[in-house]
C-alpha positions, -999 to +999 in steps of 0.1 A: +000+000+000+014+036-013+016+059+016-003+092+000+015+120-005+009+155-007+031+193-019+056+200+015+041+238+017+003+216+014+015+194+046+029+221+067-003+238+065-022+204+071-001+199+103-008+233+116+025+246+111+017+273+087-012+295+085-017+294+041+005+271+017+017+309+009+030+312+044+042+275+043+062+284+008+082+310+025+090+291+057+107+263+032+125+288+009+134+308+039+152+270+050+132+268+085+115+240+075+131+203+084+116+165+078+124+147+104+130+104+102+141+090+133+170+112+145+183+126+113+171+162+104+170+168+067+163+204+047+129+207+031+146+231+003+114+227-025+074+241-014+065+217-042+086+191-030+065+156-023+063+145+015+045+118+028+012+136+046+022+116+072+060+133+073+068+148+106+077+182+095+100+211+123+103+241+119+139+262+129+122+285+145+081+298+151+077+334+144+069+351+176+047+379+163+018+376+136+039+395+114+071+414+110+060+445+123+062+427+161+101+424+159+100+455+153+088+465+182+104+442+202+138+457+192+128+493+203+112+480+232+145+460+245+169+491+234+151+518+251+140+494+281+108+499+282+087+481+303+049+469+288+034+455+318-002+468+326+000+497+300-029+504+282-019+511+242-031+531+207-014+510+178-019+535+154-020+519+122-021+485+134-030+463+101-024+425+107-014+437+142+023+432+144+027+460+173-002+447+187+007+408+190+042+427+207+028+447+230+007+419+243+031+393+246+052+422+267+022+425+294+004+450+280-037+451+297-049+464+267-043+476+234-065+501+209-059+487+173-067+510+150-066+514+112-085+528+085-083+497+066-109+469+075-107+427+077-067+430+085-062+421+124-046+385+125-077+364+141-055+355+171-058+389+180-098+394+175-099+366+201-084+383+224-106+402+249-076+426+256-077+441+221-102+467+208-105+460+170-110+499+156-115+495+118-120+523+092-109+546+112-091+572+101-068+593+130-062+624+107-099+633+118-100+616+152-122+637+178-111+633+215-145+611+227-125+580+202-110+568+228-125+557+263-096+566+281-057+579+277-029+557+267+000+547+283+022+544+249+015+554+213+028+529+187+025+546+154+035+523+115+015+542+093+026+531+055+004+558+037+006+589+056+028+612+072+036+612+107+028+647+107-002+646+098-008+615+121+011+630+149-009+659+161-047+642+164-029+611+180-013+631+207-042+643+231-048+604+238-015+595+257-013+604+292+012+627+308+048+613+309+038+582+282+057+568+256+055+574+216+074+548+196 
């Protein structure tokens, strides 16, 4: 009996290593992906490369964040020392919710994510009752009653706009003595 076989970037996804086959693609071309037969540890090198569906598949290393933009922040965080616990948080621009995922993971109670794009925040973070998903919403015309309450730290990746224009309407939401990053 043929053991069925399927595409390596098709099995990684089927194993719940990899959110899309496109995901799944990169991890292998990026070399973080490694079939594993009894103790040796060989490169899956190929997305299109065939695998048992039964192959038991490693990765190098999970990504921490639920996208780049979290390392990101975690490097600013670690060089200026900031400490996340408890803060409450505006991610300004917050998309799939890099910042977001980081600000969490450092302790943070709760985090504003806010963007005037719709259907981008990662669904790990819609799940999570500490995250206030604020879609088309655009901060150039934000009015002071947007937010509930003032921010310990402002965390700003805004791809189509300048921070000057984002700056000033953003500003009258962080508390006294808080951080902009």
């Amino acid at each position: 009996m043929r053991t069925p076989k399927d595409r390596a970037d098709a099995v990684l996804v089927a194993q719940g290593l990899a959110e899309t086959k496109d995901k799944a693609a990169r991890l292998i071309m990026a070399g973080q992906v490694f079939l594993c037969t009894g103790a040796n540890r060989t490169l899956v090198d190929k997305p299109g490369q065939p695998l048992p569906c039964s192959a038991r598949l490693e990765l190098r290393a999970r990504e921490r964040f639920v996208s780049r933009g979290g390392e990101k922040l975690q490097s600013a965080l670690e060089h200026f020392a900031l400490d996340m616990h408890g803060v409450v948080a505006l991610d300004a621009g917050a998309s799939t919710g890099g910042f977001t995922d980081c600000l969490l993971q450092a302790g943070a109670a709760r985090v504003y994510a806010v963007d005037v794009g719709h259907g981008q925040l990662h669904w790990k973070l819609l799940q999570d009752s500490r995250v206030i998903n604020m879609e088309r919403v655009n901060l150039r015309l934000a009015t002071p009653d947007l937010l509930p309450e003032f921010v310990d730290v402002l965390v700003v990746d805004c791809t189509f706009i300048s921070l000057k224009q984002i700056l000033p309407p953003c500003l009258p939401f962080v508390r006294p003595g808080g951080h902009m990053l």
